[in-house]
N, C-alpha and C positions, 0 to 999 in steps of 0.2 A: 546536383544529380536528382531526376526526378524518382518516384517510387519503384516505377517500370523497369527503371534503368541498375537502379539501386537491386532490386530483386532479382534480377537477371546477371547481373556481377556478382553477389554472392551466390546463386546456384554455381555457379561459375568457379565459384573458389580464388575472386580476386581480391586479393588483400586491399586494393585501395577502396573497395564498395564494404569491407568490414569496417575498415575505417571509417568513413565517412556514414556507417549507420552510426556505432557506437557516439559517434560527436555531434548526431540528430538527434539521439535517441536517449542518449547518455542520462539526461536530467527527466525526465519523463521517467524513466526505472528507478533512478535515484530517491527521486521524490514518492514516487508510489510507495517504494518500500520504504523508505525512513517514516511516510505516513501511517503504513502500519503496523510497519516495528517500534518505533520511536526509538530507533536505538541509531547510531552511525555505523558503526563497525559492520552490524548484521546487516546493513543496507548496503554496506559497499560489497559487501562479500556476496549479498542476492544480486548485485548488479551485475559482479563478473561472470554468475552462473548465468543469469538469465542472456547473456551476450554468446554465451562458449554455447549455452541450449539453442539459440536461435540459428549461430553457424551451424549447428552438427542437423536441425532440422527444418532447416529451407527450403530442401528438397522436397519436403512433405507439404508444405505451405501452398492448400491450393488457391490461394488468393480468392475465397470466397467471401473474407473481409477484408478491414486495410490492413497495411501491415504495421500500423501504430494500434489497433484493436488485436492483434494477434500477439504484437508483444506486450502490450498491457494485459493478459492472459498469462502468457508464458509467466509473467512478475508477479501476478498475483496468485498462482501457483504456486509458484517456487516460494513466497514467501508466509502462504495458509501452510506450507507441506513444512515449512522451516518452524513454523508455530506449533506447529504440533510434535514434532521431536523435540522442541525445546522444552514444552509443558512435561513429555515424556522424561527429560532430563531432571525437571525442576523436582516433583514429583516424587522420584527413585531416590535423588538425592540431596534433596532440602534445599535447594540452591533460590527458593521462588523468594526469600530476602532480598539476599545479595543481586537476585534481578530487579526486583523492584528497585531494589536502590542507585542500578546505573542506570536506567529508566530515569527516577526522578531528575539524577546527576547530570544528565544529558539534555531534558530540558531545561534545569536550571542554567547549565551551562551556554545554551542557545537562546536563553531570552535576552532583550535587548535591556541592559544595565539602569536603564530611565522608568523600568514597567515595575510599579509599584511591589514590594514580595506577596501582596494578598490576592492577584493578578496571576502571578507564578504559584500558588497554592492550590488556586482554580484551576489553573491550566494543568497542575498534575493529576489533580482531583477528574479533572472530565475526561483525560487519555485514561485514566484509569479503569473509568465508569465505561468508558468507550469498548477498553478488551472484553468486559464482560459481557455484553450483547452478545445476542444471539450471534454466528457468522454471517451469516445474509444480510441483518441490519447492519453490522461494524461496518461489514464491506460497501453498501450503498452510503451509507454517512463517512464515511469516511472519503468514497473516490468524491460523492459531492459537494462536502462540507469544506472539508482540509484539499484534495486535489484539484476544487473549483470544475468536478465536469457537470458537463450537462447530462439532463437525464437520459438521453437520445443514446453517448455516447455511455454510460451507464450500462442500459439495457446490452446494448453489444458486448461489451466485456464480460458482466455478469451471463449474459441468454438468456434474459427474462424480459419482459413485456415491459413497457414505460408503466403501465397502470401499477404493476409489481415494482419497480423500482421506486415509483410515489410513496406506494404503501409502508413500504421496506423503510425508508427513509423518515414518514411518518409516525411510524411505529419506534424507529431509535430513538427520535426527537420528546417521542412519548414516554419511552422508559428510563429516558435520561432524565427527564422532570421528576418522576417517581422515586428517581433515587435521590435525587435533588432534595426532595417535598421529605425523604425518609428519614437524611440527614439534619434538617430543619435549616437546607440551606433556600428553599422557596417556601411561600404560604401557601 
């Protein structure tokens, strides 16, 4: 089913064009959000919203983008707005351990059993250094590093200029060194 056709069955309210987004679209929300939660759970749980958000506002979707740049929107919404009541959670109630630690748990758990453990140290080490950047840079380094997009399709998601998404992107790349260089883990 083409986009046209797809878009026109859900205004529609046909269940077999929900279907068949969610099973186009399904690993694209998936992936977005487990990139920037790094948790599973909270990404399965942003996928079902961001699918139940997309039904209930299709209606409103003036196809002014595509409709994978409008739900890659909707996910990265739904998953800065889940960031930030979580921090609000963590915060009130101490809880920012016990997150860190299913965090690391879930990357350990995901790495491939062959990948040396000082490889897995790093890799917790840089998701970590990653949350801390500013929102703007996490979110460019993130869709382009870990979600492999291009900068073209960047700019669209974000609404910012390719020259801004370079920068953005240059700048993460920049202050991840810094932290790098602080811990004495670069010269």
């Amino acid at each position: 089913m083409e986009n046209d056709d797809l878009i026109s069955g859900l205004k529609k309210g046909e269940n077999e064009a929900f279907e068949i987004l969610i099973e186009k679209y399904s690993g694209l929300v998936f992936n977005l959000s487990i990139g920037i939660l790094r948790n599973r759970e909270w990404a399965d749980d942003i996928s079902q919203e961001v699918f139940i958000e997309v039904f209930r506002s299709i209606s409103k979707f003036k196809e002014e983008s595509s409709l994978e740049t409008w739900i890659y929107r909707i996910t990265l919404n739904k998953c800065l707005n889940f960031e930030k009541k979580q921090k609000r959670f963590e915060l009130m109630d101490g809880f920012k351990l016990l997150s860190l630690e299913k965090k690391e748990y879930w990357i350990r758990e995901q790495s491939h059993p062959g990948i040396p453990e000082e490889r897995k140290v790093m890799e917790r080490w840089i998701y970590g250094q990653i949350r801390k950047l500013p929102e703007s840079q996490r979110i460019a380094l993130t869709l382009h590093k870990i979600q492999g997009m291009r900068q073209t399709e960047i700019a669209e998601v974000m609404d910012v200029s390719i020259s801004a998404v370079e920068s953005l992107v240059f700048r993460a790349m920049k202050n991840l060194k810094k932290m790098a260089k602080k811990e004495g883990l670069l010269n």
